[in-house]
C-alpha positions in Angstrom: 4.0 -7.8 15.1 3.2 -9.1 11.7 0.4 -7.5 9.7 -1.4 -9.3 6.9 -2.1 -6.7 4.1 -5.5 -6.9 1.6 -2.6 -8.2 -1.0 -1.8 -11.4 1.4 1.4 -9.7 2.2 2.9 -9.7 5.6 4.8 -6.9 7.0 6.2 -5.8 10.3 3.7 -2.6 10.9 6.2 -0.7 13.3 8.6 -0.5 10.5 5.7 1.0 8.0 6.4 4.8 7.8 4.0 5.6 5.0 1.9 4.4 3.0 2.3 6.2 -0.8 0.2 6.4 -4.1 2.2 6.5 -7.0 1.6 7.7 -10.7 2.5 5.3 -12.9 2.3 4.7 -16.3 -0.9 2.5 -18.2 -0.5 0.1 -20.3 -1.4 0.8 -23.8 -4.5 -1.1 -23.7 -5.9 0.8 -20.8 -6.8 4.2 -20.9 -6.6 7.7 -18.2 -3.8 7.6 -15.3 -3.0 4.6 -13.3 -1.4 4.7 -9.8 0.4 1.8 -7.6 0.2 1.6 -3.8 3.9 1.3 -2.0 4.7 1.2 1.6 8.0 3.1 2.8 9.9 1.6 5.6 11.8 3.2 8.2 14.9 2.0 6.4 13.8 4.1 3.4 13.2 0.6 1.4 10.2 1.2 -0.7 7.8 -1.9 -1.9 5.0 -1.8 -4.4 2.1 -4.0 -3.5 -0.5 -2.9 -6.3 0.0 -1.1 -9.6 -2.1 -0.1 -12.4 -5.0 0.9 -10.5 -7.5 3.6 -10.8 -7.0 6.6 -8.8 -9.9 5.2 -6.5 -9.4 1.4 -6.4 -5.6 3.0 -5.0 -7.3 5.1 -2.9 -9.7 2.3 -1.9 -6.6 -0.4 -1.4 -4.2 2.6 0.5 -7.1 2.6 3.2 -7.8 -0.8 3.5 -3.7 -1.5 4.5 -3.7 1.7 6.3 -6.8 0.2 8.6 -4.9 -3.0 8.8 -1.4 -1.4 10.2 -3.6 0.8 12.4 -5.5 -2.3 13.7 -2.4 -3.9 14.6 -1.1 -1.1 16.5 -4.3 -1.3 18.3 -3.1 -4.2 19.5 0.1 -4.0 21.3 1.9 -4.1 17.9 
């Protein structure tokens, strides 16, 4: 079953492993850590849907697809 994501991505949710929250590196104009939210597939494919976020707009975004995938599996997919 296809899952629509908080980015407007679609992804099949029983091949979603984990959901992970990256360090990544800011931009010069921004300052303290920054983070990007990536999905691991059974495959071992990785895909970054967000980057350069806050540790808690990551956090924030991580839950929201996690709620999404678990959702969908709520429903038979």
């Amino acid at each position: 079953m296809l899952v629509s994501l908080p980015n407007g991505e679609a992804v099949r949710g029983e091949e979603v492993r984990r959901i992970l929250i990256e360090p990544t590196v800011a931009p010069p104009r921004l300052e303290g850590q920054r983070f990007a939210v990536v999905l691991e597939f059974a495959d071992g494919e990785k895909r970054v849907l967000a980057t350069g976020l806050t540790r808690m707009d990551a956090l924030d975004f991580a839950r929201r697809c996690a709620r999404a995938l678990h959702e969908s599996a709520g429903q038979g997919g």
